[in-house]
C-alpha positions as CSV (number, residue, x, y, z in Angstrom):
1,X,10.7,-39.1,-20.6
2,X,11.0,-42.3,-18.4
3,X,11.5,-42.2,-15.3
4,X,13.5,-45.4,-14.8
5,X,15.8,-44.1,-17.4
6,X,16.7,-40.4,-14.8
7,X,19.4,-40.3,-12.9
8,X,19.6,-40.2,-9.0
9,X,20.6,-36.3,-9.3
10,X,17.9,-36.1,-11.8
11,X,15.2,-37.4,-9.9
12,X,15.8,-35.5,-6.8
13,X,15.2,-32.0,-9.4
14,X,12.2,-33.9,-10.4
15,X,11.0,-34.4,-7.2
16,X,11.9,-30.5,-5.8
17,X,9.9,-29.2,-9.1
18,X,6.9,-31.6,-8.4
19,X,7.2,-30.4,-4.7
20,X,7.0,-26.8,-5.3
21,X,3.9,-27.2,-7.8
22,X,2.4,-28.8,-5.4
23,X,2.8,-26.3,-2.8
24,X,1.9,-23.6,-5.1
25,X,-1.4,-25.2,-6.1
26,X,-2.0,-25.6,-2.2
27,X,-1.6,-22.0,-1.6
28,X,-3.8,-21.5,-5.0
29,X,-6.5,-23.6,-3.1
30,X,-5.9,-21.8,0.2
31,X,-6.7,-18.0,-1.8
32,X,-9.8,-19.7,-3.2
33,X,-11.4,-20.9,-0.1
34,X,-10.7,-17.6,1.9
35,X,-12.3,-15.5,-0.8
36,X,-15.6,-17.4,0.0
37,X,-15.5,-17.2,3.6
38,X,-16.9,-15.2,6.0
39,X,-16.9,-15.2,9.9
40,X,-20.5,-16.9,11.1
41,X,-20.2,-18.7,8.1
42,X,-21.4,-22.5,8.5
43,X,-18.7,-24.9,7.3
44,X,-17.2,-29.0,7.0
45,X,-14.1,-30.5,7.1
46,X,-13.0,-34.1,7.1
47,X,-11.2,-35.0,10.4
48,X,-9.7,-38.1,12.0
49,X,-12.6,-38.4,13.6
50,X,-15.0,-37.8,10.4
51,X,-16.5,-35.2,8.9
52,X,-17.1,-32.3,10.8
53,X,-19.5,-29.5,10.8
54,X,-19.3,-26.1,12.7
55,X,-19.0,-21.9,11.9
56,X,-15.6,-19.8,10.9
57,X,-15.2,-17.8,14.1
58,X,-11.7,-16.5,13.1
59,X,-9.8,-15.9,9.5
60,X,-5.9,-15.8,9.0
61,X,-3.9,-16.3,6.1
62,X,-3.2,-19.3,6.3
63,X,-5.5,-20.8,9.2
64,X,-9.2,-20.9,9.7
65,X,-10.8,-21.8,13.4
66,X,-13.8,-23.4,13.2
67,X,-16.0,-23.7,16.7
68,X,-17.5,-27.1,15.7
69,X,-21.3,-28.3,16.8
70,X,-19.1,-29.9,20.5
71,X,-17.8,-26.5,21.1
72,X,-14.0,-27.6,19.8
73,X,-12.3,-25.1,18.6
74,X,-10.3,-26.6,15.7
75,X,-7.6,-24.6,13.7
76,X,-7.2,-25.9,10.0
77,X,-5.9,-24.9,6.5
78,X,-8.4,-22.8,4.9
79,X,-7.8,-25.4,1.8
80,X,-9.4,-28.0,4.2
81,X,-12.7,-26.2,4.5
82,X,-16.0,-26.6,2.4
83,X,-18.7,-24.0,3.1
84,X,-22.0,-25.7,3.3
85,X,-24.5,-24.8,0.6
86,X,-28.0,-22.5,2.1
87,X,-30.8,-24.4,1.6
């Protein structure tokens, strides 16, 4: 299949299909991560402002708040998250 050679009505089921495999593999992501986490649990996420590093301090299903090492309280997709490794 080329994509110059779909139609305008084609395209537009192209792009709905690609959309909603995309939000499935988001949610995929999202079940992942809160499987691993656990409240106290030291975590990172990327930010605006660069990466940032603080402790879960609330789970929901599809939001995790992080109290960060300034004391913000930042509420993110749990697909956002890394849990840091122990050392």
């Amino acid at each position: 299949m080329r994509i110059e050679d779909l139609t305008l009505d084609e395209l537009h089921d192209l792009n709905e299909l690609i959309c909603k495999r995309i939000d499935y593999l988001r949610l995929q992501n999202d079940i992942n991560v809160l499987t691993l986490l656990r409240l106290g649990q030291k975590v990172h996420f990327n930010a605006p402002e660069g990466q940032v590093f603080g402790v879960v301090i609330k789970i929901n299903k599809k939001s995790v708040l992080v109290v960060s090492e300034d004391n913000r309280q930042w509420k993110i997709p749990p697909g956002l998250v890394r849990v840091m490794k122990e050392v």
